[in-house]
C-alpha positions as CSV (number, residue, x, y, z in Angstrom):
1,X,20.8,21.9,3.3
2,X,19.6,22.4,-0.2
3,X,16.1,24.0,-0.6
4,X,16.0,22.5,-3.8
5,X,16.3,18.7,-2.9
6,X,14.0,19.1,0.0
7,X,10.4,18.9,-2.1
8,X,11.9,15.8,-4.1
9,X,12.7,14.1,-0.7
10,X,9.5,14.8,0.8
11,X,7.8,13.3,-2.3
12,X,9.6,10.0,-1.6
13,X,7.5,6.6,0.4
14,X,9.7,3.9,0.8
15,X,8.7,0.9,2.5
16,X,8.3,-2.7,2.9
17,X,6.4,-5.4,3.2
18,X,6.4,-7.7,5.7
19,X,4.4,-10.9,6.9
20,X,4.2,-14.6,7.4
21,X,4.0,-17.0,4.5
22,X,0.9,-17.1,2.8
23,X,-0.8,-14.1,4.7
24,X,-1.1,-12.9,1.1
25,X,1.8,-10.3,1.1
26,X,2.8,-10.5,-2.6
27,X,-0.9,-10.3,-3.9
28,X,-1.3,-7.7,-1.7
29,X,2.1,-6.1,-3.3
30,X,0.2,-7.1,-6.6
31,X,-2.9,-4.7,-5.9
32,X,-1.2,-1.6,-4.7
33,X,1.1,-1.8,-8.2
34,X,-2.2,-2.0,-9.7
35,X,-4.2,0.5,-8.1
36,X,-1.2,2.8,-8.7
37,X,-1.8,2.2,-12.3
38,X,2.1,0.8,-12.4
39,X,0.5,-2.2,-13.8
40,X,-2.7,-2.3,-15.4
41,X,-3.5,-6.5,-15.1
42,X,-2.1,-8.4,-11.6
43,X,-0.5,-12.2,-11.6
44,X,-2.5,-14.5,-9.9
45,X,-0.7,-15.8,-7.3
46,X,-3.1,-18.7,-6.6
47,X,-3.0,-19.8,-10.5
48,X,0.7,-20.6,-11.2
49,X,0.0,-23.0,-13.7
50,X,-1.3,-20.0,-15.7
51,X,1.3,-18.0,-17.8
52,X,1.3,-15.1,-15.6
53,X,2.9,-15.2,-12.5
54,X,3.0,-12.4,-9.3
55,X,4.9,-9.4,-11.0
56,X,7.0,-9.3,-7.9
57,X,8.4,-13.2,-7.9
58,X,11.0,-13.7,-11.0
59,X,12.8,-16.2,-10.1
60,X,11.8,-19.9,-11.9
61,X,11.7,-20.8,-8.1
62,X,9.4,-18.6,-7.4
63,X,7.5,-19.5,-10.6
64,X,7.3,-23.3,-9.3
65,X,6.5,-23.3,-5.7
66,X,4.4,-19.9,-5.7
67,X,6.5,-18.1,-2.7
68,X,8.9,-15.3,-2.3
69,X,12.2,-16.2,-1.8
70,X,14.2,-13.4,-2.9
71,X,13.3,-9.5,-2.1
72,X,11.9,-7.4,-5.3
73,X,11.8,-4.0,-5.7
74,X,9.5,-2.0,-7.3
75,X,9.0,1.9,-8.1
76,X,5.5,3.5,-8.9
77,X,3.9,7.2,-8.8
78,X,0.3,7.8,-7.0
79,X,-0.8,11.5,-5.9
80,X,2.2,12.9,-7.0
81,X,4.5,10.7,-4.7
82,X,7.3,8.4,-5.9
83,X,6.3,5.1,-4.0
84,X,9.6,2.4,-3.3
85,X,8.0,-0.8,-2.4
86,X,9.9,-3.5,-1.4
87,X,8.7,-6.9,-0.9
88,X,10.6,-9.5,0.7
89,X,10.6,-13.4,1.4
90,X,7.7,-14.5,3.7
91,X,9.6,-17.7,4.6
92,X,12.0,-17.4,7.4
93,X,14.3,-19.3,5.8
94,X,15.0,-15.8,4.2
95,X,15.0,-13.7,7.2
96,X,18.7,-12.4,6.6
97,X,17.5,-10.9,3.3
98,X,14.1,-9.7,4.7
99,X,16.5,-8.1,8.1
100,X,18.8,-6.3,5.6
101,X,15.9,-5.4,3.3
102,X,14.1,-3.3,6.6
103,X,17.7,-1.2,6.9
104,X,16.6,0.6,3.7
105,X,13.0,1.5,4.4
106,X,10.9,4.2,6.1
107,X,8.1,2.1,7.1
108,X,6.5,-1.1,7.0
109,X,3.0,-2.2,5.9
110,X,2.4,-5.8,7.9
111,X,-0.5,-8.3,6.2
112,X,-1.8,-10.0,8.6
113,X,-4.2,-13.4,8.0
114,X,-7.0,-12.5,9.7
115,X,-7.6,-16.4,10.4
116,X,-4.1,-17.7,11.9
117,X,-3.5,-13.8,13.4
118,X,0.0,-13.0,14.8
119,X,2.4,-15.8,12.9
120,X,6.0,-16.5,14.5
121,X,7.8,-14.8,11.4
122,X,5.7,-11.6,12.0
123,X,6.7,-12.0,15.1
124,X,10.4,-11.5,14.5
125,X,10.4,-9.4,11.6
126,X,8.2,-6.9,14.6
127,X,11.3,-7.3,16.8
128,X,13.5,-6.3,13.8
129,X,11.1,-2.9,13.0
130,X,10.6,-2.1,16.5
131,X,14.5,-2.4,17.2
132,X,15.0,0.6,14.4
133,X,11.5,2.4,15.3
134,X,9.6,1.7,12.4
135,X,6.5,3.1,11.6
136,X,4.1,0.2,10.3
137,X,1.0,0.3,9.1
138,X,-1.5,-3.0,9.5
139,X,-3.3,-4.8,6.6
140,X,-5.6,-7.5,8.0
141,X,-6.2,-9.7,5.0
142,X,-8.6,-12.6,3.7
143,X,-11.5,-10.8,5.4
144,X,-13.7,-12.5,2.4
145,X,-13.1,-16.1,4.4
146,X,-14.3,-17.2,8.2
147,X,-11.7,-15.7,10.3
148,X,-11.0,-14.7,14.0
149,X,-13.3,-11.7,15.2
150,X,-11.8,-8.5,14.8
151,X,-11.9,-7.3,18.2
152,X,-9.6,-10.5,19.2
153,X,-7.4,-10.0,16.2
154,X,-6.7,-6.4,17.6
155,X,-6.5,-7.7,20.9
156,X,-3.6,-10.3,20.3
157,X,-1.9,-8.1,17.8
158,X,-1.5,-5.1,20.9
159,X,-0.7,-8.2,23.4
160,X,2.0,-9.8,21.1
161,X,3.5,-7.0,19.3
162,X,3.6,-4.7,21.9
163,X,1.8,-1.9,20.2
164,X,-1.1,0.3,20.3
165,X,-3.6,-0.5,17.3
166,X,-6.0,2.2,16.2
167,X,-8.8,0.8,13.3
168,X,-8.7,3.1,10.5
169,X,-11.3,0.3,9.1
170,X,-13.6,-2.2,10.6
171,X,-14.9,-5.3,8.9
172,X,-19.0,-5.8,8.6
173,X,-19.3,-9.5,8.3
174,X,-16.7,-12.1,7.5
175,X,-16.3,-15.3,4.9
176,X,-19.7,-15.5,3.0
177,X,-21.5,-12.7,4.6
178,X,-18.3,-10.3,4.2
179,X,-20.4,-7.1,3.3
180,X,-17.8,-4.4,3.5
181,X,-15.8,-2.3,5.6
182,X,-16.3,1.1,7.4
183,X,-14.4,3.7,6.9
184,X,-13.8,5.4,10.3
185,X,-12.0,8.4,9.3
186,X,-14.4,9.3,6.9
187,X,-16.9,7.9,8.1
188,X,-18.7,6.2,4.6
189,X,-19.1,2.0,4.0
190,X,-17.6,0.5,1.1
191,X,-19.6,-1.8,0.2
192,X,-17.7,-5.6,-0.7
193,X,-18.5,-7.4,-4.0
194,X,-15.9,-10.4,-5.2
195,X,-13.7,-9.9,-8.4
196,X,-10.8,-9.7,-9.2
197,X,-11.5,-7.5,-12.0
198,X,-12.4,-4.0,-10.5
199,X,-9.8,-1.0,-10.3
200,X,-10.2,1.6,-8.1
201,X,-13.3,3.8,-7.4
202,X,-15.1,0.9,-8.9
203,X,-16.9,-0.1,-5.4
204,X,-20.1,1.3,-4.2
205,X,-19.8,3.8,-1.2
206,X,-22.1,4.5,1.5
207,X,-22.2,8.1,3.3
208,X,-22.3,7.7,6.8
209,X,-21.5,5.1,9.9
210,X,-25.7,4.8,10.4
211,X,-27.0,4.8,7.3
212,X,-30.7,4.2,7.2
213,X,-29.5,1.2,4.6
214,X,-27.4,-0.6,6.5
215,X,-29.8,-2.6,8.8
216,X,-32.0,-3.8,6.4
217,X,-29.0,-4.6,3.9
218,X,-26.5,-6.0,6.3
219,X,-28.8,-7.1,9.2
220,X,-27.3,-8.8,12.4
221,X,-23.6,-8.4,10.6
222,X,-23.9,-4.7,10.4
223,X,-25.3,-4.4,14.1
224,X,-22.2,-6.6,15.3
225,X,-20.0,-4.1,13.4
226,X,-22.1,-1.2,15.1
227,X,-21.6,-2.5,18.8
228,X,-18.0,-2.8,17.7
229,X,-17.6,0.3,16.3
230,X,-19.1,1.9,19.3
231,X,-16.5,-0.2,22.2
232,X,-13.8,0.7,19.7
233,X,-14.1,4.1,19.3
234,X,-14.8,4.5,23.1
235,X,-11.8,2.2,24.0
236,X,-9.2,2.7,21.6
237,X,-6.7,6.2,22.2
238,X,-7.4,8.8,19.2
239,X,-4.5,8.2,16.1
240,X,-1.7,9.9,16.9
241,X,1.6,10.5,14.5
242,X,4.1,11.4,16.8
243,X,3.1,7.9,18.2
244,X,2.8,6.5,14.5
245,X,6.2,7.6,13.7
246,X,8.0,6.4,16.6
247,X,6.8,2.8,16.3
248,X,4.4,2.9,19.2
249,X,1.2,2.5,17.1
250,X,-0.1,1.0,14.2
251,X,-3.2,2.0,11.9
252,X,-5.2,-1.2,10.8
253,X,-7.0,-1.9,8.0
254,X,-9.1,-5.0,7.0
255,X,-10.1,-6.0,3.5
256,X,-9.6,-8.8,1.3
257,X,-6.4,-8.0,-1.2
258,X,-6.9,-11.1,-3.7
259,X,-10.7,-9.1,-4.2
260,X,-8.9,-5.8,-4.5
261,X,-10.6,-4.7,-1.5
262,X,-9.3,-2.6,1.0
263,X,-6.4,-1.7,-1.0
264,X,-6.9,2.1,-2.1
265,X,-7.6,3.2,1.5
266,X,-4.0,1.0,2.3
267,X,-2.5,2.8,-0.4
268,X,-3.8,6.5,0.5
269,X,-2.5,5.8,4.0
270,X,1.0,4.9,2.6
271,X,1.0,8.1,1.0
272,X,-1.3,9.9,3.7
273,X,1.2,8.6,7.3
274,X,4.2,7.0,5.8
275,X,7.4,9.1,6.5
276,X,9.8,10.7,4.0
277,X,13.2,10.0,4.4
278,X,15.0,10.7,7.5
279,X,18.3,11.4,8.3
280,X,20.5,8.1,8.5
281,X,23.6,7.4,10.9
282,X,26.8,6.9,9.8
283,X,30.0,5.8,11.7
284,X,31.3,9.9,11.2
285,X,28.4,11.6,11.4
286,X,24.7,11.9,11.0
287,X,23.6,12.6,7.2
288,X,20.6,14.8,6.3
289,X,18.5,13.5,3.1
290,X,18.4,16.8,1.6
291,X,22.6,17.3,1.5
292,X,23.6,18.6,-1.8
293,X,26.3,15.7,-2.0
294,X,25.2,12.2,-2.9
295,X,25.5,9.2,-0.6
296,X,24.1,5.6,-0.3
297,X,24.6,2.2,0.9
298,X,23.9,-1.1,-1.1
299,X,21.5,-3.4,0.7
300,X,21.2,-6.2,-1.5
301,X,23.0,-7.7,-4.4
302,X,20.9,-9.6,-6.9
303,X,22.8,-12.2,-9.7
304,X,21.6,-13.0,-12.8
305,X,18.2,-11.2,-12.7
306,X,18.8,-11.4,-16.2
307,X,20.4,-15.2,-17.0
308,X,21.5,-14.0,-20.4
309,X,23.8,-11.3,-19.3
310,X,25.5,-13.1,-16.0
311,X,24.4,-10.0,-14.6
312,X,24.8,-8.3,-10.3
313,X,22.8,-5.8,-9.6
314,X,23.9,-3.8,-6.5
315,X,20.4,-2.4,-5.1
316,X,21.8,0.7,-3.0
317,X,19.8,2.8,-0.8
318,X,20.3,6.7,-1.8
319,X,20.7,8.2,1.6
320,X,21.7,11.9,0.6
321,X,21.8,13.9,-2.3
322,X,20.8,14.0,-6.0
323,X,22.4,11.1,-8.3
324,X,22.7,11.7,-11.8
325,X,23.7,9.2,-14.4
326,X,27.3,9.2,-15.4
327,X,28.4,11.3,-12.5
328,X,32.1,10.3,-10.5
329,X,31.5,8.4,-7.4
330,X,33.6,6.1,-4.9
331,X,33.3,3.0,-3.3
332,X,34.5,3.8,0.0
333,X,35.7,0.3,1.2
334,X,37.5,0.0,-1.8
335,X,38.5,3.3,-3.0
336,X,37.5,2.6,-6.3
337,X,35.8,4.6,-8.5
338,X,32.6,4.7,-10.2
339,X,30.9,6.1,-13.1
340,X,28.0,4.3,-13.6
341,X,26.3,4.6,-16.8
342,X,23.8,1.7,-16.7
343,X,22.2,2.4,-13.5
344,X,18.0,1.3,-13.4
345,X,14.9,1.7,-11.6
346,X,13.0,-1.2,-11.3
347,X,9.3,-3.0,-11.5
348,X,10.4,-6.4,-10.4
349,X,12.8,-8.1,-12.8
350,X,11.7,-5.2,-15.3
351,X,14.1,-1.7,-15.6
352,X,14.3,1.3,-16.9
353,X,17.6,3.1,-17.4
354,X,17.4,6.4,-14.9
355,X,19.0,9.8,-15.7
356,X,18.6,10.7,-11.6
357,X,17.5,9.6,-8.2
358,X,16.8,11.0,-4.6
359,X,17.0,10.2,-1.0
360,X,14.6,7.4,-0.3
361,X,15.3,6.1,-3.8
362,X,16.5,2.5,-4.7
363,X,18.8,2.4,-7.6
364,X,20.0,-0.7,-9.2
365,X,23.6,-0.8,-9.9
366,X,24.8,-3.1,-12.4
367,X,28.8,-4.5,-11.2
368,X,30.8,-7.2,-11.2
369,X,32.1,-8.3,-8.0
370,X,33.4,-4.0,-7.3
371,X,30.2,-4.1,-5.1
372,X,29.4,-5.7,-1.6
373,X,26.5,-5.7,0.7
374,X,27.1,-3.0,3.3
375,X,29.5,-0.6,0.9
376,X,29.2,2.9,1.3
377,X,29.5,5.1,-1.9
378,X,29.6,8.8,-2.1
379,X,31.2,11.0,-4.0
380,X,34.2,11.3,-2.1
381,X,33.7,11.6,1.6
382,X,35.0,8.7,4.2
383,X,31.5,7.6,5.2
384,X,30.5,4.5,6.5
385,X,26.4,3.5,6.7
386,X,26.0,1.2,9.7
387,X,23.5,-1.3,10.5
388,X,23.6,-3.9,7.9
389,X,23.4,-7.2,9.9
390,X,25.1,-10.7,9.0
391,X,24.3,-13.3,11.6
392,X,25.8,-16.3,11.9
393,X,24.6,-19.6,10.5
394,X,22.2,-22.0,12.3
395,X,22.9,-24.7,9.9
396,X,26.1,-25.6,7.9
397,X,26.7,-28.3,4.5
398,X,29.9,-29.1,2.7
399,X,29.3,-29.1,-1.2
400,X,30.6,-30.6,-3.4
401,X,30.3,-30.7,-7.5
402,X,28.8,-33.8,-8.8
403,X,31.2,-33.5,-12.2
404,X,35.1,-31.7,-11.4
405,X,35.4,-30.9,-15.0
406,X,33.2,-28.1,-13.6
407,X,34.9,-27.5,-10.3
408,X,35.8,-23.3,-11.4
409,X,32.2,-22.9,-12.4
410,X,30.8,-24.3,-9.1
411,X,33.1,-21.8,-7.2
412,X,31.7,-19.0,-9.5
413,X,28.6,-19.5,-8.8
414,X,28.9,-19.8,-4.9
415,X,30.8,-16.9,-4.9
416,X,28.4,-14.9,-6.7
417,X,25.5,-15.9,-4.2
418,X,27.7,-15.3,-1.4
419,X,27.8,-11.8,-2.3
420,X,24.2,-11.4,-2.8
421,X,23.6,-12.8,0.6
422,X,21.5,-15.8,-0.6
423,X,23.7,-18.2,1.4
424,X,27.2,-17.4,3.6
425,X,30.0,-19.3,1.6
426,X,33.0,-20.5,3.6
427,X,36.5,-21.6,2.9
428,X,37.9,-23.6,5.4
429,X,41.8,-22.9,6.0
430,X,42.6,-26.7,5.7
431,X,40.9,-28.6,3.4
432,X,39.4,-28.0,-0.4
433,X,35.8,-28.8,0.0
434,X,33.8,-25.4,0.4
435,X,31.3,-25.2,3.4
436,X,27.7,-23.4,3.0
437,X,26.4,-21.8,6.3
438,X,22.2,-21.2,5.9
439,X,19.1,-20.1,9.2
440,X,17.0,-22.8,7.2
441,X,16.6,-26.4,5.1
442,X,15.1,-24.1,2.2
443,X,18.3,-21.7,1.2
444,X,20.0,-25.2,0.4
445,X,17.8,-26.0,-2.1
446,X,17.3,-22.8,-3.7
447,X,21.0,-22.7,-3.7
448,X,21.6,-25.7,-5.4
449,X,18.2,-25.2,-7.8
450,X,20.0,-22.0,-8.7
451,X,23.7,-23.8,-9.1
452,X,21.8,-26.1,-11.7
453,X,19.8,-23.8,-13.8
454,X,21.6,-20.1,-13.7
455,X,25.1,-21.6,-13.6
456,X,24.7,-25.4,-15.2
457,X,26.4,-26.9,-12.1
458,X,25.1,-30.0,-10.3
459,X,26.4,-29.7,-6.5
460,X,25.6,-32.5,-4.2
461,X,24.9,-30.8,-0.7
462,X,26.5,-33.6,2.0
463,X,26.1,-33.0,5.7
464,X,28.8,-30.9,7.9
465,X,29.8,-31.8,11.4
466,X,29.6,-27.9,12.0
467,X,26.7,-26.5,14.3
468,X,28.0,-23.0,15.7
469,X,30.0,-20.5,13.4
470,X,31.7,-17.5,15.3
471,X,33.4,-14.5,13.4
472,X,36.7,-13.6,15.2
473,X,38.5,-10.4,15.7
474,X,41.0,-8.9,17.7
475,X,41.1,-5.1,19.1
476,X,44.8,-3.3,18.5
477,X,45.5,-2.7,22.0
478,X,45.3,-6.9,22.5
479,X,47.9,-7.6,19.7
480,X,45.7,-7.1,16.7
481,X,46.6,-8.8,13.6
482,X,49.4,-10.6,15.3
483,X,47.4,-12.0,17.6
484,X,44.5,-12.7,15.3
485,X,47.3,-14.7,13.1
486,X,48.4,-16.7,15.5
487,X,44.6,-18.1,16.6
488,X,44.1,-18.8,13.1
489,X,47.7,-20.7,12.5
490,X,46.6,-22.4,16.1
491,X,43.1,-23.5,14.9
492,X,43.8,-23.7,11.5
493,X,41.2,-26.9,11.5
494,X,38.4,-25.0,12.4
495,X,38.7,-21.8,11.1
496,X,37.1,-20.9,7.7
497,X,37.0,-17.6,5.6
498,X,33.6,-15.9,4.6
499,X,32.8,-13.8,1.3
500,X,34.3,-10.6,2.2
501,X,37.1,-13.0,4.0
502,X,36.3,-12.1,7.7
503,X,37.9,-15.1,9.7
504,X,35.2,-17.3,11.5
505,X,35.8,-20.1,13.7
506,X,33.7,-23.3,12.9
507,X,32.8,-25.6,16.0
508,X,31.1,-29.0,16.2
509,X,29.1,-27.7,19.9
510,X,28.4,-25.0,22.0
511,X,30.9,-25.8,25.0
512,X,33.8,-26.6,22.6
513,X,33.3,-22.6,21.3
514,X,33.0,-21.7,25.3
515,X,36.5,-23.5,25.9
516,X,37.9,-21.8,22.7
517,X,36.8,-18.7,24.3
518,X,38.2,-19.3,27.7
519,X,41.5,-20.2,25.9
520,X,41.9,-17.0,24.1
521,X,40.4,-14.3,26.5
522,X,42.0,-11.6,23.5
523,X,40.0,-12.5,20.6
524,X,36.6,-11.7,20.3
525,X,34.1,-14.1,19.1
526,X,30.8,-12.0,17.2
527,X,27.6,-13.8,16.6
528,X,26.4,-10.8,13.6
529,X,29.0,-9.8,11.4
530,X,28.1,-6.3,11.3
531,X,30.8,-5.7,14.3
532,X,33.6,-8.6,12.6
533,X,32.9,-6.6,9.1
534,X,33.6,-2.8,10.7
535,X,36.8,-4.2,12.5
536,X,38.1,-5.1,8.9
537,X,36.6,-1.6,7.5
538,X,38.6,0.5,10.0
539,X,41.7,-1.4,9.0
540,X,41.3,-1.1,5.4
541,X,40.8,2.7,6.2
542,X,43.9,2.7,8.7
């Protein structure tokens, strides 16, 4: 343990956010870079056709059809903490990203629209934070429209998602007669006026939950609010952390983030509840933040975040340890080494170059193909970061480029965003024409917008016979290798290799991949790649 590491780590929020589309998550991501003073004027979402556009989407994509569809990451300082904020893709099309994304963070703030409540993709992204314990803290959002009432919102968020809610705020009024919310912990009334305009401490604050104000201000909104208050407080248990921290319950807050309301008290309960970094589990051994020897895990690979460069930028996860630029590291799949003297911190697409970094930390690695999602780098020990998940396609398209003058470009390019995990890139054993496995319609398109206007390649995307994609392996004590050869040489139609060539068998329907299965009891057949991937890691190490 180092005593000097320890008050850098404890300084360290890292977290993400998570939501349905359009519940207003990267407005909200917006408001909490401004309140931080990180940025001093937001993107308007809403107005794309303006010049400025949300500081977390960068990709023209993005630009065009005003969603998320790639992860950003962006690092701020409030009240003395250093604040990672990560904020992913809304649309489940993207969930992959959003899944790997939640392996790097300490806790989650979920935005909830307080009119369509509990959405399906907040529904699974919960399963994913619940599955790794994750603290998360709720942001009930729009409050400034007609919406559900607050007690049913609560109600059907504990019901659906499992989890104890305890109102940190409560809403007085909705839609036009929105007045404001009260603070419960400190028992005051910030009072709700629309713009877009006003920074922190800007609002007007009432002392006290019965002001003699409120009534004649407010009327029959504030006495609804009072009744509400009073079942709450009587009904809901008391906040607990130990609770908090385990994933059991979740603080709520309501406001309205495209007003700027409700944001700060968000933001001081980010810094206030949200965990410093933990220890993390590796495949050797447990590893303590606050270890004197630098290690991490890359979570996301990013191309051409700057088109002019034909850049990859490795976002890695420091687990342990202090980095320094320039110091000697190793990729541990690899062996390689590593001296990176580029490395950058980021606000969205915009860096900085960084002289050093902490646990919690996400550091920007700029490579060329050394780097893969999942690699573990230290500085020397055989560690290997588990958790990373790769599942396997629900949907599958050959492709095919529309001019074959440009047929080594076209398999750049696909091989680059099969690294970064925007879409899993097979090569089928027999056969020339590359195969594209996606979870949704969407990661087609961007894959071929980004083909077209990041690597001036027109691909025509054809349909696939494919429907189910298993990744094979085979255990030592069952033949290993050997016996792995000879399924492949046996099924050589149907078998396919992925980015980091793990073998996966390609089938038209469900009972043809249960007769393949019958038919070769020693191979196993994974569904994530996570388990495929660490059967070729302990190989490479063997």
């Amino acid at each position: 343990m180092s005593t000097e590491l320890s008050p850098q780590v404890r300084r360290r929020r890292t977290f993400a956010i998570i939501s349905h589309p359009d519940a207003g998550k990267t407005t909200l991501t917006e408001k909490l870079l401004l309140f931080s003073g990180a940025i001093q004027i937001a993107g308007s979402v809403k107005a794309r056709k303006a010049s400025r556009h949300a500081t977390s989407d960068w990709m023209e994509i993005e630009k065009q059809r005003g969603i998320s569809v790639a992860s950003s990451v962006m690092q701020m300082e409030y009240r003395d903490c250093v604040i990672n904020l990560l904020d992913t893709p809304g649309h489940q099309d993207f969930s992959e990203d959003t899944y790997r994304v939640l392996t790097a963070v300490d806790a989650a703030l979920m935005v909830i629209d307080a009119a369509n409540g509990v959405e399906p993709q907040t529904r699974r992204l919960l399963q994913v934070c619940r599955a790794r314990n994750t603290p998360i803290l709720t942001f009930v959002n729009k409050m400034d429209r007609e919406v559900q009432e607050p007690l049913t919102l609560m109600d059907e968020i504990e019901r659906e998602l499992g989890m104890t809610v305890v109102p940190f705020t409560w809403p007085v009024g909705m839609g036009k007669q929105f007045h404001g919310v009260m603070d419960l912990r400190k028992e005051q009334m910030r009072v709700f006026s629309p713009g877009e305009d006003r920074a922190a401490g800007e609002e007007e604050v009432l002392q006290g939950l019965n002001h003699p104000e409120y009534a004649s201000r407010f009327g029959m909104q504030y006495e609804q609010a009072e009744g509400e208050i009073e079942l709450v407080r009587d009904a809901a248990p008391a906040f607990d952390k130990e609770q908090f921290l385990a994933g059991h319950q979740t603080p709520m807050f309501f406001g309205s983030a495209v007003n700027n309301f409700g944001v700060q008290e968000v933001l001081d309960a980010l810094v206030d509840l949200a965990p410093s970094p933990a220890a993390r589990p590796a495949m050797q051994r447990v590893v303590e933040p606050d270890e004197a020897k630098f290690s991490g895990v890359v979570f996301k690979i990013q191309a051409n975040m700057d088109p002019a460069h034909r850049d990859r930028i490795a976002f890695l996860r420091v687990a342990s340890g202090h980095f320094e630029r320039g110091m000697r590291l190793k990729v541990v799949r690899s062996g390689k080494e590593l001296r990176p003297n580029s490395v950058v911190s980021f606000l969205s697409q915009r860096r900085e170059l960084l002289d050093e970094a902490f646990a919690g930390d996400i550091i920007g690695i700029p490579n060329h193909g050394v780097l893969q999602l999942g690699d573990t780098i230290t500085e020397g020990e055989q560690l290997q970061f588990t958790g990373l998940p790769f599942f396997a396609p629900e949907m599958f398209r050959a492709v095919e480029v529309a001019d074959p003058l440009r047929t080594k470009q076209l398999r750049a390019g696909l091989t680059q965003l099969g690294e970064e995990g925007a879409i899993q890139v097979f090569r089928p054993v027999a056969g020339s024409v590359l195969l594209l496995g996606a979870v949704g319609q969407l990661q087609f398109e961007v894959v071929a917008h980004r083909l077209e206007h990041e690597y001036g390649v027109k691909a025509r995307i054809m349909p696939s016979r494919f429907q189910v994609a298993r990744w094979v392996t085979c255990d030592e004590a069952d033949g290993g290798d050997r016996e792995l050869k000879r399924f492949i040489d046996a099924n050589a139609h149907r078998v396919a290799y992925d980015a980091v060539d793990a073998p996966t068998v390609l089938v038209e329907y469900a009972p043809e991949l249960r007769a393949i299965e019958s038919n070769w009891p020693k191979i196993k057949f994974h569904a994530m790649r996570e388990h495929a991937g660490l059967m070729f890691q302990n190989r490479l190490d063997g």
